[in-house]
C-alpha positions as CSV (number, residue, x, y, z in Angstrom):
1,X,217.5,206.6,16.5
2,X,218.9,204.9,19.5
3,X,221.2,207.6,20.7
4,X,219.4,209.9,23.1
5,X,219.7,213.9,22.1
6,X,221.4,215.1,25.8
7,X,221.1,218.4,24.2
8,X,217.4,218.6,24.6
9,X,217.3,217.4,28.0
10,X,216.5,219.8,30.5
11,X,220.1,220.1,33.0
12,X,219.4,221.1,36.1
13,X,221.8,222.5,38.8
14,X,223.8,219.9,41.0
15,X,222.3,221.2,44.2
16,X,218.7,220.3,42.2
17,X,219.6,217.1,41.6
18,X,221.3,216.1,44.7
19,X,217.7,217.5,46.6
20,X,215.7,215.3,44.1
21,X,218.0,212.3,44.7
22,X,217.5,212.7,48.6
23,X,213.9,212.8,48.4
24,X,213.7,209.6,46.3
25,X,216.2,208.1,48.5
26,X,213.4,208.9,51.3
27,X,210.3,208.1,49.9
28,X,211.9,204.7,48.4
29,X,212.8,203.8,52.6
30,X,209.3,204.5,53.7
31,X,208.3,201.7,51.2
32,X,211.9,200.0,51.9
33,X,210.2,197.1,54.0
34,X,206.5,196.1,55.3
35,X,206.3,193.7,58.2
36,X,203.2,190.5,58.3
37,X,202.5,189.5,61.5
38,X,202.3,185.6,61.5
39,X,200.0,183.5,63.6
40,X,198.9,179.9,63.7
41,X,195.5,179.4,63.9
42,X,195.1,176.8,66.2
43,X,192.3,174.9,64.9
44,X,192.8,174.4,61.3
45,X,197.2,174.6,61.9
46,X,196.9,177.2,59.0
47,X,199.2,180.2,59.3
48,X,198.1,183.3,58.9
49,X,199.8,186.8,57.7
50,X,198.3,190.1,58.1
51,X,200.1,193.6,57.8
52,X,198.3,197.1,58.2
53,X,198.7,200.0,55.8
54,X,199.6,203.6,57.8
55,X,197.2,205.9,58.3
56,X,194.2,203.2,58.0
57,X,194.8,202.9,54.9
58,X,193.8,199.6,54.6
59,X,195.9,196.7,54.6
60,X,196.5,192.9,53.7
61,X,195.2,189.7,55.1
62,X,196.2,186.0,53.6
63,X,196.9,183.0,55.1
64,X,198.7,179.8,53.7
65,X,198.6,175.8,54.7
66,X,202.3,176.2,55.7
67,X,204.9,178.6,55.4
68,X,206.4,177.6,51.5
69,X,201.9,178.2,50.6
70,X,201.9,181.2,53.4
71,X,205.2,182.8,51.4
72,X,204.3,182.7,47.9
73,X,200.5,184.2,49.1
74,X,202.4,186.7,51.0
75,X,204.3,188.1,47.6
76,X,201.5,187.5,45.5
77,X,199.0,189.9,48.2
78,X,201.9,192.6,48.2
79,X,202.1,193.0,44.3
80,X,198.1,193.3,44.1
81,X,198.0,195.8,46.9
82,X,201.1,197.9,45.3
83,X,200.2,197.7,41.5
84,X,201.2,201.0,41.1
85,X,204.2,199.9,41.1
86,X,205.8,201.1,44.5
87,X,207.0,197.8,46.2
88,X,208.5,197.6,49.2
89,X,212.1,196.4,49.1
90,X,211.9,193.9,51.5
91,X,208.5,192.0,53.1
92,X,209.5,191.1,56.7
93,X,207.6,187.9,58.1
94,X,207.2,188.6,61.9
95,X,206.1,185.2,64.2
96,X,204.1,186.2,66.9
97,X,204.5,182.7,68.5
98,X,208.5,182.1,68.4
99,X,209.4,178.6,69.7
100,X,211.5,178.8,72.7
101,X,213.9,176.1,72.9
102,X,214.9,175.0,76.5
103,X,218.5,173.9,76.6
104,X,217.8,171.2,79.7
């Protein structure tokens, strides 16, 4: 039972396959990598992440007491919002406020 009957499996020609293999390759790097937008608010010191869907599609929102709390709210907002199982490879935490070090 556990060897798999290639026989019955439908072949297709290499030129089909190589054109399905590109297309998954390009729909898998639309979904490749979503970027958050970070902010601290700056009365509670909270940080908050918040990434738009294309096409106004919605979106996700969560915010986290520091960035360890902000991190694991981030992952856990991504797998609700792509339960159909089409993660995105990477999740890309942008910092709208970067600290700027002065080297005097």
């Amino acid at each position: 039972m556990s060897e798999l009957a290639l026989d019955r499996l439908p072949s297709l020609p290499i030129q089909s396959t190589i054109g399905l293999m590109k297309a998954n390759l390009k729909e898998q790097s639309k979904r490749a990598e979503i970027t958050f937008e970070i902010e601290r608010d700056e009365e509670s010191g909270w940080l908050t992440a918040s990434w738009d869907a294309p096409r106004g599609q919605g979106g996700i929102t969560t915010q986290g007491k520091d960035l360890r709390e902000l991190e694991q709210n981030v992952r856990e907002a991504v797998r609700c919002h792509f339960e159909n199982g089409k993660l995105p490879g990477r999740i890309r935490l942008h910092f709208l406020d970067d600290p700027v070090l002065a080297t005097v």
